[in-house]
N, C-alpha and C positions, 0 to 999 in steps of 0.2 A: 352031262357034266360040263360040254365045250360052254352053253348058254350057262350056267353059273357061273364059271370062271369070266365068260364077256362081263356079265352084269356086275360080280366083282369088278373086274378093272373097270368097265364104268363110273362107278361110283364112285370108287378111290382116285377115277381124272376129278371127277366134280370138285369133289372134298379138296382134295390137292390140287398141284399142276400139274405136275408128272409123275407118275414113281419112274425110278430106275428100273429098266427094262433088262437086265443081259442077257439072256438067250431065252428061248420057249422052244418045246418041242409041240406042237399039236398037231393032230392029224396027218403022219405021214411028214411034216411039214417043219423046218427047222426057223425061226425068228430071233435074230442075233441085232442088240442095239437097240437103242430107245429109239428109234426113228420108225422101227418096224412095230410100234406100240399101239399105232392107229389102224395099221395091216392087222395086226391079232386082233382087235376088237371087230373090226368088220366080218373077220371069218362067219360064214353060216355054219346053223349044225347041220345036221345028218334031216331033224325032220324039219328041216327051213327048206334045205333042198328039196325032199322027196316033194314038199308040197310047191317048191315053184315046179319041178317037173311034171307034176299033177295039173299044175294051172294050165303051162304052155301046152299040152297034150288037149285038156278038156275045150279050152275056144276054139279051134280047129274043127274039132266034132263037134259042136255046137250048131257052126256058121255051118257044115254040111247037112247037117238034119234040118238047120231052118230053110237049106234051098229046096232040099227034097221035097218040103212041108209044102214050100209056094208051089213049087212044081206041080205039087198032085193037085193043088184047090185050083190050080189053073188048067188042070187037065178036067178037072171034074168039071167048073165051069163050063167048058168047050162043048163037055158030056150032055151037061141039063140045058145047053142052048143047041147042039143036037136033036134034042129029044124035042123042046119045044117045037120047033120048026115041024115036027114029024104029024 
């Protein structure tokens, strides 16, 4: 519902210049005056958030699976120049 309401106000800045703001309640979140008209449209929703907290969580594990990855084919390497030598 929050992202319909942005995309309304959206479009009715385009159409128009401003509408008249007096107050909003969303989310926990009280918006009093047209000055707080560009604060309410920037709000995230619920699944804007969950997936940047998805984002920031998954590059983290990424970069350590790709070091572990180097790490072994550099251990393996070691291994098969090891064995060569034998």
């Amino acid at each position: 519902m929050l992202t319909y309401l942005q995309n309304s106000l959206k479009i009715s800045v385009k159409k128009h210049k401003k509408p008249v703001l007096k107050a909003a309640y969303v989310q926990e979140s009280v918006y009093v005056g047209a000055d707080q008209l560009e604060a309410l449209i920037a709000v995230k929703s619920k699944n804007e958030l969950i997936a940047d907290v998805v984002a920031m969580l998954k590059s983290p594990m990424n970069t350590v699976l790709s070091q572990l990855q180097s790490g072994g084919n550099i251990i393996h390497g070691v291994l098969d120049t090891l064995k060569e030598k034998k």
